[in-house]
TORTORTOR-73761 format. One line per field, with one value per residue: x, y, z of N, C-alpha, C, CB in turn; residue number from 1; residue in three letters. Coordinates in steps of 0.1 Angstrom, whole numbers, padded with zeros to 4 digits, always signed. Glycine has a CB too. Example, Ala and Ser with C-alpha at 12.3 -4.5 7.8 and 13.67 -1.06 7.14 Angstrom:
! TORTORTOR-73761
neast: +0132;+0128
nnorth: -0057;-0022
nup: +0078;+0071
caeast: +0123;+0137
canorth: -0045;-0011
caup: +0078;+0071
ceast: +0132;+0129
cnorth: -0033;+0000
cup: +0078;+0079
cbeast: +0113;+0141
cbnorth: -0045;-0006
cbup: +0090;+0057
nr: 1;2
rest: Ala;Ser
***
This chain:
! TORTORTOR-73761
neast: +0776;+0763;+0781;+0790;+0774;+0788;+0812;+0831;+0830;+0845;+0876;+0907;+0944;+0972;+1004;+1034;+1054;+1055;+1046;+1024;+0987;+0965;+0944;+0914;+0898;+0870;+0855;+0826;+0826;+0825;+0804;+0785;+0790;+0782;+0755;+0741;+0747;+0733;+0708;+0701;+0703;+0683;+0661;+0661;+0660;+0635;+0623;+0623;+0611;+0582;+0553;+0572;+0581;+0598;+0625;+0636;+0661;+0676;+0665;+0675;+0702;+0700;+0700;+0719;+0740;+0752;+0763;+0785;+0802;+0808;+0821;+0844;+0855;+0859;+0881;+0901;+0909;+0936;+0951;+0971;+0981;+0958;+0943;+0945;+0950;+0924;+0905;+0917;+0907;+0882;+0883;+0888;+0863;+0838;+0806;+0773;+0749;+0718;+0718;+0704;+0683;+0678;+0670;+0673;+0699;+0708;+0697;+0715;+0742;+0732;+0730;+0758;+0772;+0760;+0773;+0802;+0800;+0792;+0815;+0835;+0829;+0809;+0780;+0761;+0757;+0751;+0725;+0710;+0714;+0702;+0677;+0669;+0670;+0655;+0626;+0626;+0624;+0599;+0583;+0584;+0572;+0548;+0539;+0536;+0563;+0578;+0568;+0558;+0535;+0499;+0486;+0506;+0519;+0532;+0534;+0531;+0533;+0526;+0540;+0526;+0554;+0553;+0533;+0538;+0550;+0557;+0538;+0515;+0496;+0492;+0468;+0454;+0467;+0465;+0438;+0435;+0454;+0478;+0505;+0530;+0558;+0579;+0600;+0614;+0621;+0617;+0630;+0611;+0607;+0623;+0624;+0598;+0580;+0571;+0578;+0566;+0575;+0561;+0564;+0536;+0509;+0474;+0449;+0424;+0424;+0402;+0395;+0411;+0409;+0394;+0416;+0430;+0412;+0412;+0437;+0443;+0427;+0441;+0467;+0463;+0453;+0478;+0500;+0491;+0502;+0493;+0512;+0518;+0538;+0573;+0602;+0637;+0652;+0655;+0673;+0707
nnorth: +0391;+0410;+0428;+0451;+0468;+0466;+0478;+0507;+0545;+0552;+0562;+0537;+0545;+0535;+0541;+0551;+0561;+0562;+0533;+0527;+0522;+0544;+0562;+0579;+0609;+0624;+0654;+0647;+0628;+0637;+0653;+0633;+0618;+0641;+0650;+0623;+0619;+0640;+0639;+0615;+0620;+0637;+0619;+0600;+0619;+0625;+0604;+0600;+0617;+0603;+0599;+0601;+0618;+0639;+0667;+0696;+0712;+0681;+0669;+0687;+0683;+0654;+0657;+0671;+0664;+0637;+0648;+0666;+0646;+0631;+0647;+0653;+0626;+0621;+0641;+0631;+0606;+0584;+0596;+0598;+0613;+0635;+0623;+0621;+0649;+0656;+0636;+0646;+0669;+0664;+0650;+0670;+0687;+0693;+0682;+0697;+0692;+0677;+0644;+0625;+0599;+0564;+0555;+0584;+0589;+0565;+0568;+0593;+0579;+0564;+0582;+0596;+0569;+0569;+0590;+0579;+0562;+0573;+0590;+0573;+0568;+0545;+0546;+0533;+0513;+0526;+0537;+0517;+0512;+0533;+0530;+0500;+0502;+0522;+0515;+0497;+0508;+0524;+0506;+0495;+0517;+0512;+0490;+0490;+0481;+0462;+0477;+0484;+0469;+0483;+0481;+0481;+0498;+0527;+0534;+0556;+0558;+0578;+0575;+0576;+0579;+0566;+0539;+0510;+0498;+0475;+0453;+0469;+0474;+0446;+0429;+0450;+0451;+0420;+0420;+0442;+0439;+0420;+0415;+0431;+0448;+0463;+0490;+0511;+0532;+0564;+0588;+0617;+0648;+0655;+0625;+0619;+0610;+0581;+0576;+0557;+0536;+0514;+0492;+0482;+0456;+0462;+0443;+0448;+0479;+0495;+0494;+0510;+0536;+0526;+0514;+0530;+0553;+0532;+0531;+0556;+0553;+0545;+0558;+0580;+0597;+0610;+0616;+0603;+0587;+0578;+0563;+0560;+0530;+0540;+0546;+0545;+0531;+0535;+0551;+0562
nup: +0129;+0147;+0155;+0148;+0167;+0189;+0183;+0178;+0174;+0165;+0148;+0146;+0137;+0131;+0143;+0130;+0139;+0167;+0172;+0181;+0185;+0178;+0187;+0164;+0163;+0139;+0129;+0121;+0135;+0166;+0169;+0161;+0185;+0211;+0201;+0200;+0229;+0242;+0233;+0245;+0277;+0280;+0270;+0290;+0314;+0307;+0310;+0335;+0347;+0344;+0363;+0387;+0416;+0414;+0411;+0396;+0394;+0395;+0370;+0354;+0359;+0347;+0323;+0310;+0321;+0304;+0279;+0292;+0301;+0283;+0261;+0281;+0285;+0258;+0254;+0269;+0259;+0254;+0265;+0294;+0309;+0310;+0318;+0341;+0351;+0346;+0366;+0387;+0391;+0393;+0420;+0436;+0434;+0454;+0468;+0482;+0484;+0499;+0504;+0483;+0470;+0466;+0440;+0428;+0427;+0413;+0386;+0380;+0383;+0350;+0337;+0338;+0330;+0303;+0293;+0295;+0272;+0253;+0246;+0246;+0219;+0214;+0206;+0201;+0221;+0246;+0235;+0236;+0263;+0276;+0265;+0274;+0303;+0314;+0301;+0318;+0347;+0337;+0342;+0357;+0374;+0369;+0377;+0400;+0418;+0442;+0461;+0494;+0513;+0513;+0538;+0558;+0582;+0603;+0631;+0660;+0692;+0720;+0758;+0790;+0814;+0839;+0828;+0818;+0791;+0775;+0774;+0772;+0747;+0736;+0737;+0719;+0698;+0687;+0682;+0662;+0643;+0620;+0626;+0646;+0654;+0680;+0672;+0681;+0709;+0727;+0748;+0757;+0766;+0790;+0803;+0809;+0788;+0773;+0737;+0716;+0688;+0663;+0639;+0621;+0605;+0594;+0599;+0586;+0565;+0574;+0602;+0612;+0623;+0646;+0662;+0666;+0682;+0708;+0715;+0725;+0750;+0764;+0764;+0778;+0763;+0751;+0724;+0693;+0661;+0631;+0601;+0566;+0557;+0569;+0562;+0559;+0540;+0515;+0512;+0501
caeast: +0767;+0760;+0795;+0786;+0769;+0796;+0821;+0836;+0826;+0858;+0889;+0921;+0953;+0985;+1016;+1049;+1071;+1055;+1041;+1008;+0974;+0960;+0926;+0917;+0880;+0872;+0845;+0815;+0826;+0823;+0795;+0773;+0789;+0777;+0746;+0731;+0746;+0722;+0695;+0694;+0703;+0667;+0652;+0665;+0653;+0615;+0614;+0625;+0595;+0564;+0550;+0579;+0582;+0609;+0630;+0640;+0677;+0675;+0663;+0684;+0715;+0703;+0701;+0731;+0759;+0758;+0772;+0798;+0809;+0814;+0838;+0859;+0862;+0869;+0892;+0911;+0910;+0946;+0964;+0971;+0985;+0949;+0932;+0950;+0940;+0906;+0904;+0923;+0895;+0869;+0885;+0883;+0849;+0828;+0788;+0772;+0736;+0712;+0716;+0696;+0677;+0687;+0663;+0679;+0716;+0707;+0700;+0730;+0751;+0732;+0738;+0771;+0773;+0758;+0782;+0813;+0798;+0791;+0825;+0843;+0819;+0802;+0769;+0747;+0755;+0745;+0711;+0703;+0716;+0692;+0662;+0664;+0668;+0643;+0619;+0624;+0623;+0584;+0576;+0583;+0568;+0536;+0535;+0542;+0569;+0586;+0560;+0553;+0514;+0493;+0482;+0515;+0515;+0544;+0526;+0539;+0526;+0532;+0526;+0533;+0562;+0545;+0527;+0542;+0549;+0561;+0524;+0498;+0486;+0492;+0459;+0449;+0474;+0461;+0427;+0432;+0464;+0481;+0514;+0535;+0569;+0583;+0610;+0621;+0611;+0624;+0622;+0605;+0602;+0629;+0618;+0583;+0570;+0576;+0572;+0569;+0573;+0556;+0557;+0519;+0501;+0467;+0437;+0419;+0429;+0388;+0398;+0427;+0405;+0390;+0426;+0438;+0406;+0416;+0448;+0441;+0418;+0452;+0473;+0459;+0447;+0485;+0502;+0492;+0507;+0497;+0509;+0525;+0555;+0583;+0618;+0646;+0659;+0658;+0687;+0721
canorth: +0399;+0420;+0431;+0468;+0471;+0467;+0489;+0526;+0547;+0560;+0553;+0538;+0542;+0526;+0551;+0541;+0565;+0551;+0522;+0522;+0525;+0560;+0567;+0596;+0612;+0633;+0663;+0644;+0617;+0643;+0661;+0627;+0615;+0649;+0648;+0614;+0623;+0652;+0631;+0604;+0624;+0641;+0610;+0595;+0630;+0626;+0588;+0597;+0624;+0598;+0592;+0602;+0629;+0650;+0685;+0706;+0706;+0666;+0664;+0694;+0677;+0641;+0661;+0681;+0654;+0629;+0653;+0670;+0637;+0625;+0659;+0647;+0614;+0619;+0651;+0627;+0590;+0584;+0603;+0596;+0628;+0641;+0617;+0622;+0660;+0656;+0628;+0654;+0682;+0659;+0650;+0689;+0689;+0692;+0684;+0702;+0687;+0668;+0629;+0617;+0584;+0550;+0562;+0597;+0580;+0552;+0578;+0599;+0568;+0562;+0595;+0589;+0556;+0570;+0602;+0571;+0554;+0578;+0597;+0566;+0561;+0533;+0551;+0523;+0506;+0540;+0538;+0500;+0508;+0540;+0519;+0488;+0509;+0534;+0509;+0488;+0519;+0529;+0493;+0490;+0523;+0513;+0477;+0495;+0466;+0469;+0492;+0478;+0467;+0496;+0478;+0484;+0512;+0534;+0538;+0562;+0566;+0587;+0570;+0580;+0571;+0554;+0527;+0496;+0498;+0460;+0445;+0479;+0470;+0435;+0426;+0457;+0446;+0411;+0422;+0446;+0436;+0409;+0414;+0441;+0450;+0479;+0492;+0521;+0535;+0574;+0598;+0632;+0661;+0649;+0613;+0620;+0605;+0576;+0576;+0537;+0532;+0507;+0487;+0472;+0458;+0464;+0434;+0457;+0496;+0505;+0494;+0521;+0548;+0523;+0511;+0548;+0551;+0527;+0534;+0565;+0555;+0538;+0565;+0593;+0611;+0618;+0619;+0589;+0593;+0563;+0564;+0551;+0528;+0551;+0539;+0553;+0521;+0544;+0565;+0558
caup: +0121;+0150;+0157;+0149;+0178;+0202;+0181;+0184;+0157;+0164;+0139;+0152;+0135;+0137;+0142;+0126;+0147;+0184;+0172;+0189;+0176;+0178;+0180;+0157;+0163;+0131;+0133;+0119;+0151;+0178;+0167;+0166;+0200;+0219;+0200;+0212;+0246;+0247;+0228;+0253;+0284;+0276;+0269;+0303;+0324;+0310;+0316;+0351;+0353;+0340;+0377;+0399;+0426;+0409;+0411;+0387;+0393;+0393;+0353;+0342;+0359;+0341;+0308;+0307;+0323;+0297;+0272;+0299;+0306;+0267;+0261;+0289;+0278;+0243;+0252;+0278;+0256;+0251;+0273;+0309;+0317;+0308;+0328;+0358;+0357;+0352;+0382;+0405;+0391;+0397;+0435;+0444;+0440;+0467;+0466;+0493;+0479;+0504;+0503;+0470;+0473;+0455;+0424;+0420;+0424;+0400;+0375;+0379;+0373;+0341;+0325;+0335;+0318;+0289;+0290;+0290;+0263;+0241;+0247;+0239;+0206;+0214;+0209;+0198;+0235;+0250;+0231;+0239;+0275;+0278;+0259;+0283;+0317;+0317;+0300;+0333;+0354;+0335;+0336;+0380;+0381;+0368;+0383;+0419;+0421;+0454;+0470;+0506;+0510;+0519;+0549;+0565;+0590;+0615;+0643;+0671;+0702;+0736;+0769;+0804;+0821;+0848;+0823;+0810;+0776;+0772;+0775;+0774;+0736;+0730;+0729;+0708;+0680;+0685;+0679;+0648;+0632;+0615;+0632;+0647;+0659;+0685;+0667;+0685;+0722;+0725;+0759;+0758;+0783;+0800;+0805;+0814;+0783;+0761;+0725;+0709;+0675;+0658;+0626;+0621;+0592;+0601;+0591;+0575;+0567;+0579;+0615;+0614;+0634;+0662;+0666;+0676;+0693;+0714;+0722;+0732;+0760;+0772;+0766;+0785;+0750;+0741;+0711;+0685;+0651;+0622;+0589;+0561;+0565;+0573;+0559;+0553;+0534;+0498;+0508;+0496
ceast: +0763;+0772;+0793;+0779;+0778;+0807;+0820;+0833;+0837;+0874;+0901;+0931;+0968;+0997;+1029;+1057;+1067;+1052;+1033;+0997;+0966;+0944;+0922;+0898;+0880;+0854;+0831;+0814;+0819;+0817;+0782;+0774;+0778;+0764;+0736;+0736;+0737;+0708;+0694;+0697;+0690;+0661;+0651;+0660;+0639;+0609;+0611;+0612;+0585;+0568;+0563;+0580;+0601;+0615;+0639;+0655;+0682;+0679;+0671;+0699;+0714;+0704;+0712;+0747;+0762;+0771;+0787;+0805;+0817;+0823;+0848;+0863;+0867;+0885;+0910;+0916;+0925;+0954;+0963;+0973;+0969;+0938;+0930;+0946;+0931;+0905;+0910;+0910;+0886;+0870;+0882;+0872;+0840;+0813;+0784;+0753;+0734;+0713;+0706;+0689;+0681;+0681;+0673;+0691;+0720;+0707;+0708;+0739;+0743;+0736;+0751;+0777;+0773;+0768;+0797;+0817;+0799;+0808;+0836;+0841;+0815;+0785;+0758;+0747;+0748;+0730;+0707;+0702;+0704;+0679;+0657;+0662;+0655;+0627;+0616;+0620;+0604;+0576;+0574;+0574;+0550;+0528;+0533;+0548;+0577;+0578;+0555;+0537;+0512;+0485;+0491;+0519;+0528;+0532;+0531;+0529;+0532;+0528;+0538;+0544;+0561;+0540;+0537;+0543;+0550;+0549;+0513;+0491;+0487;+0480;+0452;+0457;+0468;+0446;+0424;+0446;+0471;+0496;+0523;+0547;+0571;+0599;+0619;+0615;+0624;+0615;+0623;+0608;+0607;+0627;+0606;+0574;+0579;+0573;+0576;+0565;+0569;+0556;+0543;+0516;+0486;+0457;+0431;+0418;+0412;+0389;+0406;+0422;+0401;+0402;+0434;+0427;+0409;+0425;+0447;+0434;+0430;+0462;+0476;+0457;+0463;+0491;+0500;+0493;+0503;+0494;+0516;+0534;+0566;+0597;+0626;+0656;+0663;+0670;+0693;+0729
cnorth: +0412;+0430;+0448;+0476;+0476;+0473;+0497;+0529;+0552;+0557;+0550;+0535;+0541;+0539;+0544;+0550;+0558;+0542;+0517;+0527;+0537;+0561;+0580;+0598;+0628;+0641;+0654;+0635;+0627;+0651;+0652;+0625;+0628;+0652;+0636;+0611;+0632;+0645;+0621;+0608;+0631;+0630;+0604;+0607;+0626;+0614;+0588;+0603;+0617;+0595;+0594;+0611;+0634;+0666;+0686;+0707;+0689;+0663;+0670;+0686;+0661;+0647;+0667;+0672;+0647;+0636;+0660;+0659;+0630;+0636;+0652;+0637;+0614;+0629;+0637;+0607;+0590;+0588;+0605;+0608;+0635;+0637;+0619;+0633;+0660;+0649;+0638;+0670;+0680;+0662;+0665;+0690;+0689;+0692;+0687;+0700;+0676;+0650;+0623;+0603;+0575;+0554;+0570;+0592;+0570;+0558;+0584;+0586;+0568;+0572;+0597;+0579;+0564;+0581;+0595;+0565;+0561;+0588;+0587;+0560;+0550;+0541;+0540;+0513;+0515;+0535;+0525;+0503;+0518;+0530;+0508;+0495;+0517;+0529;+0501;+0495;+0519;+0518;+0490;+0503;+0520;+0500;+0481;+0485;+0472;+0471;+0477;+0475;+0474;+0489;+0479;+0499;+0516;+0539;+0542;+0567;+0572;+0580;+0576;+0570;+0562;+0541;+0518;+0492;+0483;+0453;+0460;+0471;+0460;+0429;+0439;+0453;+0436;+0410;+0426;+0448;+0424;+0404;+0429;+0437;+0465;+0480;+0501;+0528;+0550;+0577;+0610;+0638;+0656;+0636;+0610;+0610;+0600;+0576;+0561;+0545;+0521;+0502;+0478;+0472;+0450;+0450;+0439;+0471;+0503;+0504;+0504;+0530;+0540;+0522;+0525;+0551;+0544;+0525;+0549;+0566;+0552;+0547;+0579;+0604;+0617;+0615;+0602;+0596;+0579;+0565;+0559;+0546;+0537;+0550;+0549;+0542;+0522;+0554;+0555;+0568
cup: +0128;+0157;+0158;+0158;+0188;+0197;+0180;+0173;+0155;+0157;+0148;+0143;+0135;+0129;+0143;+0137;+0161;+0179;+0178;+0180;+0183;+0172;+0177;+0158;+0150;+0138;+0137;+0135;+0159;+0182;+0170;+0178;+0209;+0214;+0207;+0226;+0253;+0244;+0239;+0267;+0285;+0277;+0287;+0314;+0321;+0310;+0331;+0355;+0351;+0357;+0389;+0406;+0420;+0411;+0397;+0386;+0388;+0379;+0350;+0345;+0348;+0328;+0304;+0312;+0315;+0283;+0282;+0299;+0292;+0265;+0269;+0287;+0268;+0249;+0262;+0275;+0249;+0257;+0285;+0313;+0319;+0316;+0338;+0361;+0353;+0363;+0389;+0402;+0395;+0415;+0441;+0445;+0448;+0462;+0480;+0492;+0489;+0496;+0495;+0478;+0466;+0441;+0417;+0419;+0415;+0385;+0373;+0378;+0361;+0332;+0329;+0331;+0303;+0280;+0289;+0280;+0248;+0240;+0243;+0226;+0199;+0217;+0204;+0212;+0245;+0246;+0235;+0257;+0282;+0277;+0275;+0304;+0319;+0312;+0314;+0341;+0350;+0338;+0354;+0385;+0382;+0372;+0397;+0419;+0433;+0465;+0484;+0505;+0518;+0535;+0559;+0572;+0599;+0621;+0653;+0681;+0714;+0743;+0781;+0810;+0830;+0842;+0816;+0797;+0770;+0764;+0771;+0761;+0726;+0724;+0720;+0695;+0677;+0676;+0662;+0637;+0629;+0624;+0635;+0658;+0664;+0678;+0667;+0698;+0722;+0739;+0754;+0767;+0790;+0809;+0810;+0809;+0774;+0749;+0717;+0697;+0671;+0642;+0625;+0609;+0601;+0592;+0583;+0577;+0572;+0592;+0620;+0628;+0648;+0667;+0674;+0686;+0712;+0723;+0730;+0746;+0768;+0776;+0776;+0776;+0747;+0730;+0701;+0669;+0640;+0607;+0580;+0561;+0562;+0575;+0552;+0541;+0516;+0496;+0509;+0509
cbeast: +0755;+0749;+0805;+0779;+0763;+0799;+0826;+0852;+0813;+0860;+0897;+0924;+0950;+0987;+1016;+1057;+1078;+1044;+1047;+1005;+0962;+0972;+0913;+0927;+0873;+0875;+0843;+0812;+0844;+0830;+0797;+0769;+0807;+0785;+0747;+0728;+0758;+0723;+0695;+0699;+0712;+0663;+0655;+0680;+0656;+0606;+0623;+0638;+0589;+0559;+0547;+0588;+0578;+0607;+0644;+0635;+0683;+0660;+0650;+0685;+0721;+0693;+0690;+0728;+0762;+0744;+0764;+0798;+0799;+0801;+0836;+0859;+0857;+0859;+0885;+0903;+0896;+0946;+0968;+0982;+0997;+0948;+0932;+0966;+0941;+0893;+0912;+0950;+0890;+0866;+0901;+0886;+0846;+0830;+0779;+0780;+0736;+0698;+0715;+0710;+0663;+0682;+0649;+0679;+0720;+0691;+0693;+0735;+0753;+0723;+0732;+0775;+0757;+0743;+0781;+0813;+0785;+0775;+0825;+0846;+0822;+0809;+0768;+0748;+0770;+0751;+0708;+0718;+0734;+0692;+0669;+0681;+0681;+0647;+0620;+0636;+0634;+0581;+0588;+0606;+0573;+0534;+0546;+0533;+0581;+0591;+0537;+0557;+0503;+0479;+0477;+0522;+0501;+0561;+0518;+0548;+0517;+0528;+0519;+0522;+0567;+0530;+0515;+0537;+0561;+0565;+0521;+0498;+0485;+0497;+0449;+0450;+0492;+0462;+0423;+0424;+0474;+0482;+0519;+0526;+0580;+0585;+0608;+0623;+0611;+0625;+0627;+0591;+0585;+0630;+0625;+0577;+0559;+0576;+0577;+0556;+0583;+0548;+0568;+0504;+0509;+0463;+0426;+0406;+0437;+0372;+0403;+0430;+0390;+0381;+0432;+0440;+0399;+0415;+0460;+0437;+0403;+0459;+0471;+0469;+0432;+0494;+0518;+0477;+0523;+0487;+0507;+0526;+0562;+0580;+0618;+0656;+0649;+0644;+0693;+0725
cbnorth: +0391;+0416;+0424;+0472;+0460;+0454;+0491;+0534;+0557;+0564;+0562;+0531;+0541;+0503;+0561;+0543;+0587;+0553;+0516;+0529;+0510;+0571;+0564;+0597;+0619;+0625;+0674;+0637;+0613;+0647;+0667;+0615;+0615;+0660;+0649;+0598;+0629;+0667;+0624;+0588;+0628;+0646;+0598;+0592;+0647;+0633;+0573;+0603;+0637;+0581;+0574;+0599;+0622;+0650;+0691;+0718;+0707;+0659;+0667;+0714;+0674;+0628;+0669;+0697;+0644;+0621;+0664;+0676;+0628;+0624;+0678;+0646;+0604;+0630;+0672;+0630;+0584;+0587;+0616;+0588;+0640;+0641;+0606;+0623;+0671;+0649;+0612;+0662;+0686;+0640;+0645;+0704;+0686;+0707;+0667;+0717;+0683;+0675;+0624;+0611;+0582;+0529;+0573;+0612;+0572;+0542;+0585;+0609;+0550;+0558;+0612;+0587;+0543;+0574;+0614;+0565;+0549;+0586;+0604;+0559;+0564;+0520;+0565;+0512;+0502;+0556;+0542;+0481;+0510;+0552;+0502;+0473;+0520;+0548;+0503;+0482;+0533;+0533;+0479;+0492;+0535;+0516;+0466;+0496;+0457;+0482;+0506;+0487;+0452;+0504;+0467;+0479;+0509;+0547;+0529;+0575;+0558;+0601;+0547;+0582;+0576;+0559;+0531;+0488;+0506;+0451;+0438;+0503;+0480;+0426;+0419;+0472;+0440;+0405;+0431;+0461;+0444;+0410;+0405;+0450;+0445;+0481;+0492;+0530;+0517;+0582;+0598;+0633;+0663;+0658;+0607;+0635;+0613;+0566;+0588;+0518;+0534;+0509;+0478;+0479;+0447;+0481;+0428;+0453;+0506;+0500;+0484;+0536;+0559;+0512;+0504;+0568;+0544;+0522;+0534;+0573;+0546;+0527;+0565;+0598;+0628;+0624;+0627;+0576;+0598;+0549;+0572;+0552;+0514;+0555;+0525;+0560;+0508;+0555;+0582;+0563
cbup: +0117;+0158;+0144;+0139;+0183;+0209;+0175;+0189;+0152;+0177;+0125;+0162;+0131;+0129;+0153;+0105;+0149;+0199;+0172;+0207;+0176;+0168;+0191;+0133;+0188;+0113;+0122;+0104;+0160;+0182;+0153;+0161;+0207;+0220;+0190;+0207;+0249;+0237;+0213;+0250;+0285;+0261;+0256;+0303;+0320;+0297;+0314;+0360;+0348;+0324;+0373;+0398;+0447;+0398;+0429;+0392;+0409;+0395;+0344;+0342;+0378;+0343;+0303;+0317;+0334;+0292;+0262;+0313;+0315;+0253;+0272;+0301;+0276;+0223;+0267;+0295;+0243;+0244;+0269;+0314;+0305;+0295;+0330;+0363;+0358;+0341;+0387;+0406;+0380;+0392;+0439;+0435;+0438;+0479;+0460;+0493;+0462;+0502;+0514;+0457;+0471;+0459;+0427;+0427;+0436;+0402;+0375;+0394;+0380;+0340;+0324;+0341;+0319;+0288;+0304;+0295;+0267;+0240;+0260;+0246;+0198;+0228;+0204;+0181;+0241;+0240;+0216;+0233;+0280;+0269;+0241;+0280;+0320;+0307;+0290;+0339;+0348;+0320;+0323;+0395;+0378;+0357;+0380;+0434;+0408;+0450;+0456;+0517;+0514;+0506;+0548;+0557;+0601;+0611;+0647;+0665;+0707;+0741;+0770;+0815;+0824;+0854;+0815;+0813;+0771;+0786;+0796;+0770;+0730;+0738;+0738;+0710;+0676;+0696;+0689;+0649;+0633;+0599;+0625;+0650;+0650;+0707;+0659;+0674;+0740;+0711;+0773;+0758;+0790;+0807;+0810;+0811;+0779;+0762;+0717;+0715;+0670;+0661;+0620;+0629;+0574;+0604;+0597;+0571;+0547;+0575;+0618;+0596;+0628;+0666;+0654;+0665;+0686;+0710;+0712;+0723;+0760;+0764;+0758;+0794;+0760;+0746;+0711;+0689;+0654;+0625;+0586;+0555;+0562;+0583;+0550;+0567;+0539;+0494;+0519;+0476
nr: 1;2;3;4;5;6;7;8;9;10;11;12;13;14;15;16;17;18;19;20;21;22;23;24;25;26;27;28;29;30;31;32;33;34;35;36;37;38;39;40;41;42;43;44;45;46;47;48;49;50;51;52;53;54;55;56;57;58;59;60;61;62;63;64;65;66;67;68;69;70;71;72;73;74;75;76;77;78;79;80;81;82;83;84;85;86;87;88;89;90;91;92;93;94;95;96;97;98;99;100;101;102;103;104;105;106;107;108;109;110;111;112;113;114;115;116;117;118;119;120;121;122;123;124;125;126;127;128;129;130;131;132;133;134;135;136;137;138;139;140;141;142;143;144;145;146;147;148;149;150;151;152;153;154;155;156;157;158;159;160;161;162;163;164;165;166;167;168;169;170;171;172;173;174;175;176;177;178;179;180;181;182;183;184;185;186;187;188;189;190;191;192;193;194;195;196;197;198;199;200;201;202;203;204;205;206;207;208;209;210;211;212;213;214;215;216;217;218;219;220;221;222;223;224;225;226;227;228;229;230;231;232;233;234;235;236
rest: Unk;Unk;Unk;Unk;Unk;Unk;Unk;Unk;Unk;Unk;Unk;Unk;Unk;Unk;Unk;Unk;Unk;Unk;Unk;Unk;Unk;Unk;Unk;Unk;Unk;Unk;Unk;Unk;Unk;Unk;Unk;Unk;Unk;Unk;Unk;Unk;Unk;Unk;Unk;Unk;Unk;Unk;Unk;Unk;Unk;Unk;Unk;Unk;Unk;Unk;Unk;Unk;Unk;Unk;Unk;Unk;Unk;Unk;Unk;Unk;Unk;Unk;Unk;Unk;Unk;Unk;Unk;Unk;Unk;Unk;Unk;Unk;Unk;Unk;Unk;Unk;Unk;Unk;Unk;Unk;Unk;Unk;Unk;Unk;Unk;Unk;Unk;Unk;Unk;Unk;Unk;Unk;Unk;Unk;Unk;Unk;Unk;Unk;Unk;Unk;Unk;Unk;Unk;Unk;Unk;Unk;Unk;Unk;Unk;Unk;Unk;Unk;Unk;Unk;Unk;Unk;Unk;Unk;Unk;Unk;Unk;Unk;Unk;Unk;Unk;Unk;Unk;Unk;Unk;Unk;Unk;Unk;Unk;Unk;Unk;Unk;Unk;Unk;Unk;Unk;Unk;Unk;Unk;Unk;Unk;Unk;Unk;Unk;Unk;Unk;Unk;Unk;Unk;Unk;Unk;Unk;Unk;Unk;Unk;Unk;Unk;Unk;Unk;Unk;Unk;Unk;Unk;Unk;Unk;Unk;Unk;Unk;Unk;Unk;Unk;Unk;Unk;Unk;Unk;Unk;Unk;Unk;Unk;Unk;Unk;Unk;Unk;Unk;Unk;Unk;Unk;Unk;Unk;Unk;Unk;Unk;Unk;Unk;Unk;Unk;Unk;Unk;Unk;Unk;Unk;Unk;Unk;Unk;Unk;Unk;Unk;Unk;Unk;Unk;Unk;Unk;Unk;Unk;Unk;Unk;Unk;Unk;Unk;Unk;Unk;Unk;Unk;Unk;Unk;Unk;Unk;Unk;Unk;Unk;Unk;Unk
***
């Protein structure tokens, strides 16, 4: 019954002199494909903006690829030759654009999905596939699902080369955090000065200031840094 879902809107028929089935895309076809490629490439850009730290290039590329990408699939459905140069057009390409995050990369595949989908005129899989993604997407952004607990802290400190980093502020973690790991020890000023890194989740975030307090009496007053956890675990 629901069969129409998961078919092309696009005709195929059967050629007596090759004897294969030929898929024929008439105007009205290729007019709706590149329409709800543009309609849900929009919709998909301003789901991504509710609540997210966005650029301007970002949205117009998620609004404008689904239809480039539907042209090239219809222009190239059927004919190898046609496939092969677009893939060696694509290969040339160079991107010379900063390393995205798993978010922004998750999105560029979808309007590339949706620019496959609808280019091979399956546009009611397109619209279900937009609907259910970007609902999930609005639905984690507003749950914070994921999001680390704000009690979780990168904590960077400086200490003189002379002092003992191993032991100095065991019992200060003990005191005002739940648990913590060194997760990176770097030299300065020509090894003068260490800089520890710290993952800490603190007992409670109102202790935050005696806890630097504190360290600092240890430190010799230099550099203490504490603030939200500090992962790179979102890039692709």
């Amino acid at each position: 019954m629901l069969n129409w879902i998961v078919e092309s809107i696009f005709i195929k028929e059967f050629d007596d002199i090759s004897g294969e089935w030929i898929t024929t895309i008439k105007p009205w076809m290729f007019f709706t494909c590149i329409g709800v490629a543009i309609a849900l490439g929009l919709i998909a850009a301003f789901s991504y903006m509710y609540k997210n730290q966005f650029s301007k290039t970002l949205v117009i590329t998620m609004a404008i690829l689904p239809p480039i990408v539907c042209v090239l699939i219809m222009l190239v459905s059927g004919s190898i030759g046609a496939a092969v140069a677009v893939g060696g057009v694509f290969a040339l390409t160079r991107f010379r654009s900063a390393q995205g995050s798993a978010k922004e990369i998750t999105q560029i595949f979808l309007s590339m999905a949706v620019g496959l989908t609808t280019g091979l005129g399956y546009i009611y899989i397109a619209i279900i596939l937009v609907v259910i993604i970007e609902a999930m997407s609005i639905i984690f952004t507003i749950t914070k699902f994921g999001e680390s607990s704000p009690k979780r802290r990168t904590l960077k400190v400086s200490i003189p080369e002379e002092l003992n980093y191993t032991t100095l502020f065991d019992d200060l973690f003990e005191k005002y955090t739940n648990n913590h790991t060194l997760i990176k020890v770097k030299l300065k000023n020509l090894g003068t000065i260490f800089q520890l890194t710290y993952d800490i989740q603190l007992k409670d975030v109102n202790e935050e200031k005696n806890l630097i307090d504190e360290i600092r009496i240890r430190n010799a007053n230099l550099d203490v840094v504490c603030s939200r956890l500090i992962t790179n675990s979102d890039e692709l």
